[in-house]
N, C-alpha and C positions, 0 to 999 in steps of 0.2 A: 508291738503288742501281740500276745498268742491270742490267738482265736481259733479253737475247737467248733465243728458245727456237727452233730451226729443227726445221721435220718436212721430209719428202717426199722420201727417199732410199730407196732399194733398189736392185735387181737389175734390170737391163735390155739388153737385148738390142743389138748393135752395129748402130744405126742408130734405137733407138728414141727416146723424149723421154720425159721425170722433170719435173715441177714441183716447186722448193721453194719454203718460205716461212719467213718466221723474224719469231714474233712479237716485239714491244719495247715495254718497260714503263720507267718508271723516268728519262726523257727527256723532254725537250718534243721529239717525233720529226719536229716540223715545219721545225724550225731543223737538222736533223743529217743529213749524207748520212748514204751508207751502201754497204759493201761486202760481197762476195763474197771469199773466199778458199780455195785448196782445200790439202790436203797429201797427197801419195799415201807410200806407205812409204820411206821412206829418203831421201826428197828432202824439200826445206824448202815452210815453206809460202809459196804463190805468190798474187798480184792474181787475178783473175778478171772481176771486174765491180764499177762503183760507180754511183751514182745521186744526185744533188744532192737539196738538202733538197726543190726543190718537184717534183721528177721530172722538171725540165727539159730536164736533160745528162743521157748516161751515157756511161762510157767502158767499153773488151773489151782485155781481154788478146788479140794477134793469132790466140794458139792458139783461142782462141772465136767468135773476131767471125766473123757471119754465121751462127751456130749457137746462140749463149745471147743471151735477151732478159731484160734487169735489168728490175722496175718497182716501183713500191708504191702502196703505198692508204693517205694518211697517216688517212683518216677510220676505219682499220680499225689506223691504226701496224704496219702490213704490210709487208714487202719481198721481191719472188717474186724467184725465176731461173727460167724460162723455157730448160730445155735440148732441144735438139734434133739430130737428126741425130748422136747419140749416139758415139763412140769409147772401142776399147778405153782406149785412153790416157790417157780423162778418168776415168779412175776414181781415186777421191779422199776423204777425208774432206772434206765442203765444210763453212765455219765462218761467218757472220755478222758482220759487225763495224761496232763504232759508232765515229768519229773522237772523239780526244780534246777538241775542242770544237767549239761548235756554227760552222757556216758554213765547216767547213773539209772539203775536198776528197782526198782521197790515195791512196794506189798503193801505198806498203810497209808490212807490219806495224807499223813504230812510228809511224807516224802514228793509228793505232786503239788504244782503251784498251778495248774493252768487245767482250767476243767471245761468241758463243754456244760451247753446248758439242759442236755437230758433229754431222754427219747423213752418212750413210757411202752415195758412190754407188759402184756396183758395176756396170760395162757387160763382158758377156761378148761376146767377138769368136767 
């Protein structure tokens, strides 16, 4: 069974930078990208960021690019976000997610079968 765990959300100030991470068990996590997803209140949840099984690629949502760095450590089965230069706007519950199988690549929620349970970022303007 995949299990996602993501920490490294809180409160932060508008312009500041948040590291998460989201550990994953339960996968051969070498073979398996991996995404970023966020949902803020009353909007659906949206891409963010993805990273190929070997860290090769990554793709940005245009609202992040040049502000969130995707990466991971598969020796650690690790995958950070890297946020910065912070906006009110990104504030979100951010979610983890693992593609339904391995070598596959994606952008909208049903492409991913395996989510963590959410790390809540909070950026005050």
């Amino acid at each position: 069974q995949v299990q996602l765990v993501e920490s490294g959300g809180g409160l932060v100030q508008a312009g500041g930078s948040l590291r998460l991470s989201c550990a994953a068990s339960g996968l051969t996590f070498t073979t398996y990208s991996m995404g970023w997803f966020r949902q803020a209140p009353g909007k659906e949840r949206e891409f963010v960021a993805d990273i190929s099984w070997s860290g090769g690629r990554t793709d940005y949502a245009d609202s992040v690019k040049g502000r969130f760095t995707i990466s991971r450590d598969n020796a650690k089965r690790t995958v950070y976000l890297q946020m910065d230069s912070l906006k009110h706007e990104d504030t979100a519950v951010y979610y983890c997610a693992a593609p339904r199988r391995p070598y596959l690549r994606g952008y909208s929620t049903s492409d991913f079968a395996s989510w963590g349970q959410g790390t809540q970022v909070t950026v005050s303007s």
